[in-house]
Backbone atoms as SQL, in Angstrom:
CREATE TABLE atoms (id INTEGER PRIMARY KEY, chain TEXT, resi INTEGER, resn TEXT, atom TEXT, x REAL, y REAL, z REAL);
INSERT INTO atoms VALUES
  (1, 'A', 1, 'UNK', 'N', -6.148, -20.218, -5.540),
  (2, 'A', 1, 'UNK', 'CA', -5.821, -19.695, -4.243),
  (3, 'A', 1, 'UNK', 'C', -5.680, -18.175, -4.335),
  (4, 'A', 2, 'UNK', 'N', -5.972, -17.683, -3.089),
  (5, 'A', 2, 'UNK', 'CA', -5.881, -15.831, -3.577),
  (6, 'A', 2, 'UNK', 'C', -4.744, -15.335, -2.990),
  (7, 'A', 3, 'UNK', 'N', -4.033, -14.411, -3.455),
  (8, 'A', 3, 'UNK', 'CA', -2.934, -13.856, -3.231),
  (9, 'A', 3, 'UNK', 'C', -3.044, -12.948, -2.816),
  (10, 'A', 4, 'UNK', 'N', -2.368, -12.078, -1.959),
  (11, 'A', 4, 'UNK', 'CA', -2.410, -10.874, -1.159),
  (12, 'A', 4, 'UNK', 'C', -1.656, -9.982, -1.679),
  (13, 'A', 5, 'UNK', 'N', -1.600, -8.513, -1.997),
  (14, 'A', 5, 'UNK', 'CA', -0.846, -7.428, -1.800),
  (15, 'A', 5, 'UNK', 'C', -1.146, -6.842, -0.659),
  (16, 'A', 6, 'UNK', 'N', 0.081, -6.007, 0.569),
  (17, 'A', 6, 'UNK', 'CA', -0.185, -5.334, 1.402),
  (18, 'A', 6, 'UNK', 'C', 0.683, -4.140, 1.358),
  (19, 'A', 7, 'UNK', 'N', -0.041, -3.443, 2.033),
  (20, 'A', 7, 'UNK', 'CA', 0.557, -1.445, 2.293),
  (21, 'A', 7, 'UNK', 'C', 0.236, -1.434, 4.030),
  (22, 'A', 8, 'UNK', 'N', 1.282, -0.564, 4.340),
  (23, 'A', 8, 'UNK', 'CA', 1.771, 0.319, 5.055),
  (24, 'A', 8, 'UNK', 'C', 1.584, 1.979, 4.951),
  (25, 'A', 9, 'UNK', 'N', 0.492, 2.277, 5.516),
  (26, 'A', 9, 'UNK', 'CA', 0.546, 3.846, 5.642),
  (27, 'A', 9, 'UNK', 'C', 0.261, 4.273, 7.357),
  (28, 'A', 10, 'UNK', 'N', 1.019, 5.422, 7.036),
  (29, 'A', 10, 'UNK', 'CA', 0.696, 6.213, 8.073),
  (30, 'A', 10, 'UNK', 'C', -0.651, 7.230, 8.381),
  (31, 'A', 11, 'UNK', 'N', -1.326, 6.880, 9.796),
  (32, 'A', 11, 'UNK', 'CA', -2.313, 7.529, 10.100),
  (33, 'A', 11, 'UNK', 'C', -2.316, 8.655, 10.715),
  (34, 'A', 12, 'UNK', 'N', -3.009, 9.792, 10.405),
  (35, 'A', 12, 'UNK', 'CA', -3.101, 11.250, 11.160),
  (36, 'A', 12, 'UNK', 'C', -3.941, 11.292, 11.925),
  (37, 'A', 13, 'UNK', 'N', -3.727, 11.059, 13.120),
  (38, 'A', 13, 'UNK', 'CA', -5.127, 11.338, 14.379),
  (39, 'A', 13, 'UNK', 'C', -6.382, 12.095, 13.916),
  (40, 'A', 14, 'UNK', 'N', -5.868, 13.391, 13.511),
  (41, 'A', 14, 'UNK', 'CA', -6.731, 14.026, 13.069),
  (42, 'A', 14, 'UNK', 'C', -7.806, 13.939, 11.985),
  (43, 'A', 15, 'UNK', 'N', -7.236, 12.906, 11.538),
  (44, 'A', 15, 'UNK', 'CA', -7.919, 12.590, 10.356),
  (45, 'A', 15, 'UNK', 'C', -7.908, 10.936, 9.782),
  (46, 'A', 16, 'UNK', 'N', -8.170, 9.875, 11.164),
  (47, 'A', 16, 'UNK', 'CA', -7.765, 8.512, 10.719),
  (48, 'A', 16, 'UNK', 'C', -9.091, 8.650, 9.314),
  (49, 'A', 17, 'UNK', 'N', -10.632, 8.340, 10.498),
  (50, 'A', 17, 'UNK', 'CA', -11.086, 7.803, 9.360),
  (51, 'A', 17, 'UNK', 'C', -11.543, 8.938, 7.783),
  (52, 'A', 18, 'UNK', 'N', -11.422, 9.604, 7.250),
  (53, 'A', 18, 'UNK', 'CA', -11.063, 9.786, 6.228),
  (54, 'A', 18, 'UNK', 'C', -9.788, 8.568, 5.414),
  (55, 'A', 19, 'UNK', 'N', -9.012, 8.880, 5.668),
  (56, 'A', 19, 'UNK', 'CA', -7.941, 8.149, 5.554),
  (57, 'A', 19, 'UNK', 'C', -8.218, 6.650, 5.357),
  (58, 'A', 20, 'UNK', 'N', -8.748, 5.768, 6.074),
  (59, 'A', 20, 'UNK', 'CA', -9.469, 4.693, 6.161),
  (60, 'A', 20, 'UNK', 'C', -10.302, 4.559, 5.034),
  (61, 'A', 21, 'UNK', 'N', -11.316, 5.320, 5.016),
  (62, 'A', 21, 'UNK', 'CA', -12.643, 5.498, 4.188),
  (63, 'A', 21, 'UNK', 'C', -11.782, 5.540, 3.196),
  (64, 'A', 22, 'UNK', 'N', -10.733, 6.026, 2.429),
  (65, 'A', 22, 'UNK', 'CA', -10.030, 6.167, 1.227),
  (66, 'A', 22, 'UNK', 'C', -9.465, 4.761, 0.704),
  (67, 'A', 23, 'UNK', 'N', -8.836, 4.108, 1.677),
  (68, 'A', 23, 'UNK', 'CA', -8.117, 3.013, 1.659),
  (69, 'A', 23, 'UNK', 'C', -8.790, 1.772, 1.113),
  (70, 'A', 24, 'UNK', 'N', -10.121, 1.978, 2.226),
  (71, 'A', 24, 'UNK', 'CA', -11.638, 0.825, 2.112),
  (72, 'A', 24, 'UNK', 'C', -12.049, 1.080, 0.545),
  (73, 'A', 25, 'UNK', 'N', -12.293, 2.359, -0.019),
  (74, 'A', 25, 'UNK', 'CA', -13.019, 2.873, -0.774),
  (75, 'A', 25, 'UNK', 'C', -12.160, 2.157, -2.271),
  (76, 'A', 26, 'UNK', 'N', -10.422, 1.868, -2.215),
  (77, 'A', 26, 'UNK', 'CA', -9.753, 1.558, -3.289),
  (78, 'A', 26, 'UNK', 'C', -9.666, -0.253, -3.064),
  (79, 'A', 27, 'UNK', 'N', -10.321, -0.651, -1.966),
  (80, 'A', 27, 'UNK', 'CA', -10.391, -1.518, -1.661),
  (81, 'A', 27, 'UNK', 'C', -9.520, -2.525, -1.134),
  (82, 'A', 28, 'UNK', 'N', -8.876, -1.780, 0.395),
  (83, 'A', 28, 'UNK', 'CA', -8.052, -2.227, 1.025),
  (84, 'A', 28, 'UNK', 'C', -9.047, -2.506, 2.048),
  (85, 'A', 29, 'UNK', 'N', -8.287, -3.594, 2.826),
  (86, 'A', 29, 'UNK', 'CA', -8.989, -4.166, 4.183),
  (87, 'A', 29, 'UNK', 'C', -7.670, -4.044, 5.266),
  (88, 'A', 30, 'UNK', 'N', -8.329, -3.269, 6.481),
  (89, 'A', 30, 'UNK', 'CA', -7.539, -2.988, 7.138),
  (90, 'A', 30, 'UNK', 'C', -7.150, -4.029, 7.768),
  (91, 'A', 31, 'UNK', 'N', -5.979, -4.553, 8.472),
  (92, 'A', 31, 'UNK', 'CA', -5.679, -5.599, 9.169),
  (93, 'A', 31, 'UNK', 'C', -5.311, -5.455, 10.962),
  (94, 'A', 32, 'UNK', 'N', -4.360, -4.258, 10.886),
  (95, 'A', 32, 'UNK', 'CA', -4.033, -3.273, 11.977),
  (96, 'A', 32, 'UNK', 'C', -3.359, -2.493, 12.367),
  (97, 'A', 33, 'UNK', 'N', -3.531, -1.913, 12.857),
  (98, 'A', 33, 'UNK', 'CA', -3.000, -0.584, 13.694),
  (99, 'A', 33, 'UNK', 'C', -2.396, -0.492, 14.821),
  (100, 'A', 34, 'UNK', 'N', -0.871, -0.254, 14.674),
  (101, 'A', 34, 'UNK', 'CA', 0.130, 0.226, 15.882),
  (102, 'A', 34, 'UNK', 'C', 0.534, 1.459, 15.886),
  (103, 'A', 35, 'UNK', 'N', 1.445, 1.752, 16.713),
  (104, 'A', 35, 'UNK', 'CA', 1.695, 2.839, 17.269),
  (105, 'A', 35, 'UNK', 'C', 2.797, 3.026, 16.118),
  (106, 'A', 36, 'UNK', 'N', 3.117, 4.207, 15.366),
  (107, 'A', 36, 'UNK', 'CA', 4.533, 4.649, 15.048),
  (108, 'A', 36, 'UNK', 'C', 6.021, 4.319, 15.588),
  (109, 'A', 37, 'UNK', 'N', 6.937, 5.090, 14.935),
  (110, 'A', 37, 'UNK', 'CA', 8.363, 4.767, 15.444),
  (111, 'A', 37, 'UNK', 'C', 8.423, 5.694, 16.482),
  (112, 'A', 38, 'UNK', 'N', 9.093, 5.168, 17.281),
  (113, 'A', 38, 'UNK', 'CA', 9.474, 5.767, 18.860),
  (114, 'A', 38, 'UNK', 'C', 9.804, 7.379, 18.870),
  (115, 'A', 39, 'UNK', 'N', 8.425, 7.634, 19.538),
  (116, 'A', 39, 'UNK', 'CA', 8.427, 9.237, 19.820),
  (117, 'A', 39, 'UNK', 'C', 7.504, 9.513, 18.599),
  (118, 'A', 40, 'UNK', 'N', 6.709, 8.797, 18.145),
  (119, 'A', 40, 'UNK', 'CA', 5.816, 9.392, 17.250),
  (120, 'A', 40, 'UNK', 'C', 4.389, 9.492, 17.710),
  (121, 'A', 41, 'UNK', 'N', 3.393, 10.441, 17.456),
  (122, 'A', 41, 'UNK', 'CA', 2.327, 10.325, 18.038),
  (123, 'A', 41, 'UNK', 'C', 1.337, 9.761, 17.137),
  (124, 'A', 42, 'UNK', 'N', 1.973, 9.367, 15.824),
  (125, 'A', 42, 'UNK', 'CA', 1.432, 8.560, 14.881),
  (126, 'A', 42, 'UNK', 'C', 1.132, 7.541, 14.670),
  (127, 'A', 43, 'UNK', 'N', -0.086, 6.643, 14.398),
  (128, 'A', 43, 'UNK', 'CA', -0.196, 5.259, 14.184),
  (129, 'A', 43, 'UNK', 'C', -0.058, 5.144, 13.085),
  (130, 'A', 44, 'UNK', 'N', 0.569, 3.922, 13.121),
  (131, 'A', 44, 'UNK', 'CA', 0.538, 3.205, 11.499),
  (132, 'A', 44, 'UNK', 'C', -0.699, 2.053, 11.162),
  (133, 'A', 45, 'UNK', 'N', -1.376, 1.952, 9.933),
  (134, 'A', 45, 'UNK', 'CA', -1.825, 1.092, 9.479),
  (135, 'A', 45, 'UNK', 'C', -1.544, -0.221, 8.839),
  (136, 'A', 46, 'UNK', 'N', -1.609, -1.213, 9.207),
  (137, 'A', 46, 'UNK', 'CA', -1.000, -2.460, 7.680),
  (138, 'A', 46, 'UNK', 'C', -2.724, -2.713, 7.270),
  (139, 'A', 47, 'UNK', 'N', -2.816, -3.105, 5.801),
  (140, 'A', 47, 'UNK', 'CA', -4.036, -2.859, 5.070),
  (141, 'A', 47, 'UNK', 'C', -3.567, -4.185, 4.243),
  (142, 'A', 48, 'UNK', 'N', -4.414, -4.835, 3.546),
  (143, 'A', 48, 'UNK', 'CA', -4.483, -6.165, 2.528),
  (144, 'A', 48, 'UNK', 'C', -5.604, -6.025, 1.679),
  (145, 'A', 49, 'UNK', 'N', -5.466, -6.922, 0.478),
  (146, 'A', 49, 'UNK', 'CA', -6.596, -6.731, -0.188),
  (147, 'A', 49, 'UNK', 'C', -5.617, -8.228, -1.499),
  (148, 'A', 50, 'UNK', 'N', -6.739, -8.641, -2.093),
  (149, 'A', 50, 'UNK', 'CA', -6.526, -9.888, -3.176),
  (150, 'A', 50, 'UNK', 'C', -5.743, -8.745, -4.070),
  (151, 'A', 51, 'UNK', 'N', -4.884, -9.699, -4.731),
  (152, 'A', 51, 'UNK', 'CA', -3.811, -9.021, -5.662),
  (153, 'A', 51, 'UNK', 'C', -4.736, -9.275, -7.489),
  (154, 'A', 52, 'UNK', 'N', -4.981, -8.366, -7.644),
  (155, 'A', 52, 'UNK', 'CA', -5.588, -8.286, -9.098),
  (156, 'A', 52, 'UNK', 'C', -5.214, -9.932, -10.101),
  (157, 'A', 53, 'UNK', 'N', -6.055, -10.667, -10.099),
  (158, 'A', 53, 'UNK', 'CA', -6.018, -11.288, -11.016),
  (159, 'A', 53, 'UNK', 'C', -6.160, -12.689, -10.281),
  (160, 'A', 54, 'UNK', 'N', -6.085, -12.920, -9.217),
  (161, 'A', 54, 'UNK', 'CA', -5.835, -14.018, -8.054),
  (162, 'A', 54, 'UNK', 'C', -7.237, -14.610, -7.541);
């Protein structure tokens, strides 16, 4: 059965996909994207990917 590790990062408008492309590139799969904590103009990402060895 495969096991998951997941991350939490924060996205810069200015610069999601870079950011993305980095994530994809270490081989995270994005899952989704909300809005930041209240009053932020920031989205956050949650990202997954199989946990090494699984």
């Amino acid at each position: 059965m495969t096991t998951w590790e997941y991350a939490t990062i924060p996205l810069l408008i200015h610069n999601t996909k870079a950011i993305l492309d980095q994530w994809g590139a270490d081989g995270w799969e994005l899952v989704q994207v909300v809005p930041g904590p209240a009053g932020s103009a920031n989205l956050v990402a949650y990202l997954k990917r199989p946990r090494a060895g699984s």
